[in-house]
DSSP file (Angstrom, degrees, kcal/mol; ACC not computed):
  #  RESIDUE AA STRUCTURE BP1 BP2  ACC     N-H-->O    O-->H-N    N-H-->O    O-->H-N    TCO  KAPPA ALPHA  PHI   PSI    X-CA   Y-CA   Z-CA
    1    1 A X              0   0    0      0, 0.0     3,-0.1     0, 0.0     0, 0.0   0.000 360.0 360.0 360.0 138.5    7.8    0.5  -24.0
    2    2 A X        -     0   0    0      1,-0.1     2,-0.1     3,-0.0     3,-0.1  -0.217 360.0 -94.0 -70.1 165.3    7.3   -2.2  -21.5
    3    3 A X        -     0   0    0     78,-0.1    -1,-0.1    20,-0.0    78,-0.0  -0.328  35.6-104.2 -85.1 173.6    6.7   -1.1  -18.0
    4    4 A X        -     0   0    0     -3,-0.1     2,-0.3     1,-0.1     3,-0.1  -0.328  46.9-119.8 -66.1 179.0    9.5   -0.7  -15.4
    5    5 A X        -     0   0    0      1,-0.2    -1,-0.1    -3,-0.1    73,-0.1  -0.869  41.8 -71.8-114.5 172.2    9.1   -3.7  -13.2
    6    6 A X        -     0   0    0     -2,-0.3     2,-0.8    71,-0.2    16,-0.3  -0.048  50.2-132.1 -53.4 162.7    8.3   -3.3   -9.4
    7    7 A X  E     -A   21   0A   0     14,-2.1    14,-2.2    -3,-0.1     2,-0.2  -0.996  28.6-124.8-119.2 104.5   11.8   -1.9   -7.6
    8    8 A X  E     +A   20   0A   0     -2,-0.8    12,-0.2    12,-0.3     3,-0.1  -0.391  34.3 176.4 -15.5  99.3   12.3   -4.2   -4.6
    9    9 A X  E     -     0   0A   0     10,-3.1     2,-0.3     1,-0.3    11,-0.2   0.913  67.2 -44.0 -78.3 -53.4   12.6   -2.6   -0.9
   10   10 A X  E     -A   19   0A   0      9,-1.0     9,-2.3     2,-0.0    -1,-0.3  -0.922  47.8-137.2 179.4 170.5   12.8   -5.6    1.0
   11   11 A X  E     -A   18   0A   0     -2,-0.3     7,-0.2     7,-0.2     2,-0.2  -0.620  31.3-114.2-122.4 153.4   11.2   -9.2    1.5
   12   12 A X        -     0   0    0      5,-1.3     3,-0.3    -2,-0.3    -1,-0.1  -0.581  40.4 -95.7 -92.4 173.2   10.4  -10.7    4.5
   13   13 A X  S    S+     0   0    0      1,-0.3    -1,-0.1    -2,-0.2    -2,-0.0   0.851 119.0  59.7 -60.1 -26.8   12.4  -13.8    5.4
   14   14 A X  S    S-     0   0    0      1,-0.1    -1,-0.3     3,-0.1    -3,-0.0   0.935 100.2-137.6 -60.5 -38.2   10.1  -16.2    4.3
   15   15 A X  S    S+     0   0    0     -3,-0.3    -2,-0.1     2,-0.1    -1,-0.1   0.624  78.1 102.4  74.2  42.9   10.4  -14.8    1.1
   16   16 A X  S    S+     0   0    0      1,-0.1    58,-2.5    58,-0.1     2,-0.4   0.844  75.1  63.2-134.5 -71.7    6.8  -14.9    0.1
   17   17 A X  E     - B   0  73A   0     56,-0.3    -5,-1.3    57,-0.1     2,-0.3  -0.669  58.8-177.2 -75.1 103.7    6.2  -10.9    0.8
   18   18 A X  E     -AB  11  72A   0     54,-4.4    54,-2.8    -2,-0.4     2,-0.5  -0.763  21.1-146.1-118.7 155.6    7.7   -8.1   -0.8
   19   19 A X  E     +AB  10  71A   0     -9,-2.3   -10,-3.1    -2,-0.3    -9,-1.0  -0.986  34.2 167.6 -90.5 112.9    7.6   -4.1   -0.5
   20   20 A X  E     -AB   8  70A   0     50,-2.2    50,-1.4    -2,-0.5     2,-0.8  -0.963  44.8-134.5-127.6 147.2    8.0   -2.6   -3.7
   21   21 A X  E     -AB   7  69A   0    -14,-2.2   -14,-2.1    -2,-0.4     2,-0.4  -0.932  44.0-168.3 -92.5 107.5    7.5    1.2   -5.4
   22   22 A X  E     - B   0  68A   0     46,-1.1    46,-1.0    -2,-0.8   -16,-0.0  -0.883  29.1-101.0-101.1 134.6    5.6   -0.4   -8.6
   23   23 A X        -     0   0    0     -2,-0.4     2,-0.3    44,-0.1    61,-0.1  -0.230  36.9-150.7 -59.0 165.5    5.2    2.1  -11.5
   24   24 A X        -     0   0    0     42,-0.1     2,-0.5    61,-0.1    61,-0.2  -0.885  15.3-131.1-130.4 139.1    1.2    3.6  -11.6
   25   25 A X    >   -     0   0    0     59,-1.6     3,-1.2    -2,-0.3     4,-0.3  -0.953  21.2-109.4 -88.2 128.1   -0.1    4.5  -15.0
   26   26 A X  G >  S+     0   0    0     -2,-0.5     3,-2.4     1,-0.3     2,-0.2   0.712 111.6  78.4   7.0 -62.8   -1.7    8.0  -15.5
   27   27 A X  G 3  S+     0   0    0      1,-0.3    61,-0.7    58,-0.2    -1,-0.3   0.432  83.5  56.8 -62.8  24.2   -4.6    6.4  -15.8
   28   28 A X  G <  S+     0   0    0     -3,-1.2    34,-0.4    -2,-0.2    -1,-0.3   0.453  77.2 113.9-120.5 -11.3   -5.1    5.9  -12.0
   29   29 A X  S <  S+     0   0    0     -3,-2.4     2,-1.7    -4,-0.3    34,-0.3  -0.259  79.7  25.7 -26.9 129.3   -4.8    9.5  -11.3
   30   30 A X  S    S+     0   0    0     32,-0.8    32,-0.3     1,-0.3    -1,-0.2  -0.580 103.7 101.1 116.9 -61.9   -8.1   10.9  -10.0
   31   31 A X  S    S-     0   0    0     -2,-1.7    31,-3.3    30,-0.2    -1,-0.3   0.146  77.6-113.1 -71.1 158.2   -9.2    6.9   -8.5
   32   32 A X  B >>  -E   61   0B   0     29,-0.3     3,-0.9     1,-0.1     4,-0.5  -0.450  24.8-105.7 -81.3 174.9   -8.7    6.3   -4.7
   33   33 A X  H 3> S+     0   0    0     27,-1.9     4,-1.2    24,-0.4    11,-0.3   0.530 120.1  58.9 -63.3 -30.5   -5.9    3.7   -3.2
   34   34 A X  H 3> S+     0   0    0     24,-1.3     4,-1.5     2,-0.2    -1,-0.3   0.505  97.3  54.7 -89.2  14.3   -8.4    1.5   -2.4
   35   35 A X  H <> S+     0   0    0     -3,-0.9     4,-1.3     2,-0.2    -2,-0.2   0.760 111.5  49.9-103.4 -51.1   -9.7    1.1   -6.0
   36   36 A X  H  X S+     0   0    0     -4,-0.5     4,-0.5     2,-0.2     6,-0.4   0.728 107.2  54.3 -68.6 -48.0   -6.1    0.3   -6.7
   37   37 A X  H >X>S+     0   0    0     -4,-1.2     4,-6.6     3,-0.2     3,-4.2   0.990 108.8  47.0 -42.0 -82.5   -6.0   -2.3   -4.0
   38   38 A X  H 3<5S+     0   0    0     -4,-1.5    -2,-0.2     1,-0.3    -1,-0.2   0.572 109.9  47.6 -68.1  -6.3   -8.9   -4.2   -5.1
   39   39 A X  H 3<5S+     0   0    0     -4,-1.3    -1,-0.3     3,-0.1    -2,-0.2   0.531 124.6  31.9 -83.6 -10.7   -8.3   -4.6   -8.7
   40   40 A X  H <<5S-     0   0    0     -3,-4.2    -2,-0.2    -4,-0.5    -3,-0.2   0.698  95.6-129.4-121.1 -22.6   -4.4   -5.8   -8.0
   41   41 A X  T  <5 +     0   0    0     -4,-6.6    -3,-0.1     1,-0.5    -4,-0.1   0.355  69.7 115.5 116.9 -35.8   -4.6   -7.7   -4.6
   42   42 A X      < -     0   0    0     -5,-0.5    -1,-0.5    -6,-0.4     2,-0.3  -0.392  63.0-128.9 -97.2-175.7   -1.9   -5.8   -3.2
   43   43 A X  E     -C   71   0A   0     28,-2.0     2,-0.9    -3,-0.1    28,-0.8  -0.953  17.7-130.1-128.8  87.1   -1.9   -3.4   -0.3
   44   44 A X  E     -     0   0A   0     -2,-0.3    12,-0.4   -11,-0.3    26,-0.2  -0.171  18.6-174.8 -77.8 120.1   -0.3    0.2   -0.5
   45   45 A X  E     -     0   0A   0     -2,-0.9     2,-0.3     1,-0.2    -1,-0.2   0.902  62.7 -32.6 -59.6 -32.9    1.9    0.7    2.3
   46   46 A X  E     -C   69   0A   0     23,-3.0    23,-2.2     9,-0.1     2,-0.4  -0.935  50.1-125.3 171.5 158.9    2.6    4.5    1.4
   47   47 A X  E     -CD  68  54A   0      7,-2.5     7,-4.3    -2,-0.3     2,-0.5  -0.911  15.0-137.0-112.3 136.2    2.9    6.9   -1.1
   48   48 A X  E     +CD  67  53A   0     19,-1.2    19,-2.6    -2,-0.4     2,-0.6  -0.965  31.5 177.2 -87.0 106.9    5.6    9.3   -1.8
   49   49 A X        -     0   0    0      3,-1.6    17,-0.1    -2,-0.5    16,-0.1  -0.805  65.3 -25.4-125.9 112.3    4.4   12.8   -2.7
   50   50 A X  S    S-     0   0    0     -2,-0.6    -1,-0.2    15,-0.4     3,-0.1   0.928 120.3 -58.3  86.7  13.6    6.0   15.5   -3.3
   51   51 A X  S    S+     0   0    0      1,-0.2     2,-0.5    -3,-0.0    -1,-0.2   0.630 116.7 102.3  76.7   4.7    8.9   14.2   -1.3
   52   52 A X  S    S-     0   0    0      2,-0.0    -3,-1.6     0, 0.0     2,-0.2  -0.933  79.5-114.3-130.0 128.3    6.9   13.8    1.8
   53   53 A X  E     -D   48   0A   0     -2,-0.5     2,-0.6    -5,-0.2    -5,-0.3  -0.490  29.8-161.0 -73.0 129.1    5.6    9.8    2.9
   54   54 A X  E     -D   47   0A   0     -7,-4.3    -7,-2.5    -2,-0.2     2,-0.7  -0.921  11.5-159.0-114.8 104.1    1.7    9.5    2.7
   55   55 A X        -     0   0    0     -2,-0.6    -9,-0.1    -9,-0.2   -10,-0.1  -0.772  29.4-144.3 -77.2 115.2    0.3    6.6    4.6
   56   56 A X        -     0   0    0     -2,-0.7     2,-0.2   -12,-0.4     5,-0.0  -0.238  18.7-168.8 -75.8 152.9   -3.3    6.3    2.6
   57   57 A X    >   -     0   0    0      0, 0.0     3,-1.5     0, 0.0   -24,-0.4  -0.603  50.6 -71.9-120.1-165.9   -6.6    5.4    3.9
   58   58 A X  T 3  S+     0   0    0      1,-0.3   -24,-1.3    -2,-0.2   -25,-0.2   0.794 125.5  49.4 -33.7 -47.8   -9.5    4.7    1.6
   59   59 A X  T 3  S+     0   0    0    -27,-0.2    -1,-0.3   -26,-0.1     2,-0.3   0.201  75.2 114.8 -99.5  -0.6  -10.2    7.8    0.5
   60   60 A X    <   -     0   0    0     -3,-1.5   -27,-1.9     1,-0.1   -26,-0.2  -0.722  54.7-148.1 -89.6 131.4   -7.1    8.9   -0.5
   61   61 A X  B     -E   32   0B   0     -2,-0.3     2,-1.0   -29,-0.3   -29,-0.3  -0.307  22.6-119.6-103.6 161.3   -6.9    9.4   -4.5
   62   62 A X        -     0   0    0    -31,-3.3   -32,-0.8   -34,-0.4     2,-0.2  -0.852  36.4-151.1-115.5 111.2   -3.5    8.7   -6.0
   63   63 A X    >   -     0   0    0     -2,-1.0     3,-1.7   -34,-0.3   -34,-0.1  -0.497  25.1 -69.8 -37.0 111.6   -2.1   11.8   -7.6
   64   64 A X  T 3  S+     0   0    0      1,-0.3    -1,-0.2    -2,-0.2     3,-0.1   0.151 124.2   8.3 -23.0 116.5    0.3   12.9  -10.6
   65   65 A X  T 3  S+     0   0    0      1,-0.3   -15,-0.4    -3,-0.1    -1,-0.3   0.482  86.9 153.8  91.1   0.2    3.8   12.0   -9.6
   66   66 A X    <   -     0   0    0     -3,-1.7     2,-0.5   -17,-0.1    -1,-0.3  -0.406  40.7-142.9-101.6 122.4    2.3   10.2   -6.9
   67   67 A X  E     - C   0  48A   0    -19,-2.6   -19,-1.2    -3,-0.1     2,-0.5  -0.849  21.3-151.1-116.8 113.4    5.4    7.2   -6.2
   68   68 A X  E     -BC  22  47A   0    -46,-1.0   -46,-1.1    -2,-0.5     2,-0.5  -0.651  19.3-179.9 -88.1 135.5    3.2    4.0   -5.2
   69   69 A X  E     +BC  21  46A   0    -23,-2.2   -23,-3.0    -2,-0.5   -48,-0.3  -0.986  11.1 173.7-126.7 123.1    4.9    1.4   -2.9
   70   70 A X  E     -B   20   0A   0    -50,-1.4   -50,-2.2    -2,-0.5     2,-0.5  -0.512  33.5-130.3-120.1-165.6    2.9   -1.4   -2.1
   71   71 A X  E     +BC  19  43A   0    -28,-0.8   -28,-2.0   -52,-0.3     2,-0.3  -0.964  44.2 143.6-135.0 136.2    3.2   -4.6   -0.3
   72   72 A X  E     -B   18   0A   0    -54,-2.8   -54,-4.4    -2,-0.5     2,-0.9  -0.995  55.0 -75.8-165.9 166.8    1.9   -7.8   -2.4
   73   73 A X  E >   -B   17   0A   0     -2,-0.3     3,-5.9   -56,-0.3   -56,-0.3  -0.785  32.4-121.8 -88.8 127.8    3.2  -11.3   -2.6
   74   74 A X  G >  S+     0   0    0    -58,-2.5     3,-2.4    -2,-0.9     4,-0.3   0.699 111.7  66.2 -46.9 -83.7    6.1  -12.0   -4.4
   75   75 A X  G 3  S+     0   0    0      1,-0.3    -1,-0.3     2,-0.1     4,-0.3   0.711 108.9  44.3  12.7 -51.5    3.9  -14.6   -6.6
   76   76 A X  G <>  +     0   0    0     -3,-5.9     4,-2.1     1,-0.1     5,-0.3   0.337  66.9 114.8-127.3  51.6    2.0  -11.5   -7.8
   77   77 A X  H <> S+     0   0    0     -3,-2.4     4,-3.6     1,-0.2   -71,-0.2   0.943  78.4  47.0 -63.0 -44.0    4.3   -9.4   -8.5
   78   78 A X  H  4 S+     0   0    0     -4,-0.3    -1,-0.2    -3,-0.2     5,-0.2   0.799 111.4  53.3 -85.7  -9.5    3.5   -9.4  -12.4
   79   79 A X  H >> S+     0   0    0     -4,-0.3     4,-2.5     2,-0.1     3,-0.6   0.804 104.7  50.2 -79.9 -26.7   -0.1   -9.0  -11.9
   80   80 A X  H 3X S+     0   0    0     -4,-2.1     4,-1.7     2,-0.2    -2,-0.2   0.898 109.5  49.2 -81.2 -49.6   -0.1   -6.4   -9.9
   81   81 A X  H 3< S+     0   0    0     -4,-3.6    -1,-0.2    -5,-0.3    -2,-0.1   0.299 108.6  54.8 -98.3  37.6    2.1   -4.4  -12.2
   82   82 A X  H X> S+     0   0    0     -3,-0.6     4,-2.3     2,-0.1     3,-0.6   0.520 110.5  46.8 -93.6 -55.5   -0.2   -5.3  -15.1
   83   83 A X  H 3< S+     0   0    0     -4,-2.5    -2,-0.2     1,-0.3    -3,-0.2   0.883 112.1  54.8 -50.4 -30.8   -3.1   -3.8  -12.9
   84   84 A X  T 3< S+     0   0    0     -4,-1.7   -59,-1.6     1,-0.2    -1,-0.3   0.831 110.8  46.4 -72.2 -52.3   -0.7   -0.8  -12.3
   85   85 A X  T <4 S+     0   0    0     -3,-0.6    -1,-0.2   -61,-0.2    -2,-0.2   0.778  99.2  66.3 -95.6 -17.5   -0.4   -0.5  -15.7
   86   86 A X  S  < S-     0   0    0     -4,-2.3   -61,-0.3     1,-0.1     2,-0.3  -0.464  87.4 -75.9 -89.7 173.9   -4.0   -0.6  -17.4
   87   87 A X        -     0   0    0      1,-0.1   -59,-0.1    -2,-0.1    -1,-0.1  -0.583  52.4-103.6 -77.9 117.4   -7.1    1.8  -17.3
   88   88 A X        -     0   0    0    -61,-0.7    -1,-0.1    -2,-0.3     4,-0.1   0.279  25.1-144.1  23.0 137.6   -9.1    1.6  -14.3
   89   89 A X  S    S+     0   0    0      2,-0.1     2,-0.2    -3,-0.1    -1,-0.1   0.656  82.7  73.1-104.3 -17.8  -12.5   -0.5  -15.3
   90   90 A X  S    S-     0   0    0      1,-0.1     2,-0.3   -55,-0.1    -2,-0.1  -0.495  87.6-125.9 -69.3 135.2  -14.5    1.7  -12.9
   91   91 A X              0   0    0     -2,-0.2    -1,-0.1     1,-0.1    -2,-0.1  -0.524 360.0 360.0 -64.8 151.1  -15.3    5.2  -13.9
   92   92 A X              0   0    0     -2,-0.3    -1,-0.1   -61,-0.1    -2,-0.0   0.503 360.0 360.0 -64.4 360.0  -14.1    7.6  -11.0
């Protein structure tokens, strides 16, 4: 099944910049947020876990259930949830 695509929060005016909850695959479990960053480009703004908002720093690993919402430019919106969806190329 294809993956969901990112669920829009809101754009800035220009329209160039979006906030989205993009699906994570499993396989990003264990790896940190910035690991996640620098293979897709985009920037996670915060995590929902567990019902509770996690604003990440580096080190922070992204986690089963873990609901990712990042900020990326509209423009890469489908790269980013291709990165979202494949295996890590780094081991953890």
């Amino acid at each position: 099944a294809p993956a969901p695509a990112p669920k829009p929060i809101a754009d800035d005016p220009s329209g160039t910049i979006r906030l989205a909850e993009v699906h994570v695959t499993h396989d990003w479990v264990g790896h940190t947020v910035a690991a996640l960053e620098n293979a897709s480009g985009a920037r996670v703004a915060f995590l929902s876990r567990y019902g509770d908002g996690v604003v990440p720093d580096e080190d922070t690993v992204v986690q089963q259930g873990d609901l990712v919402h990042v900020i990326m430019r509209l423009d890469d919106a489908a790269r980013v949830t291709e990165v979202f969806q494949a295996a890590p190329e780094v081991e953890v």
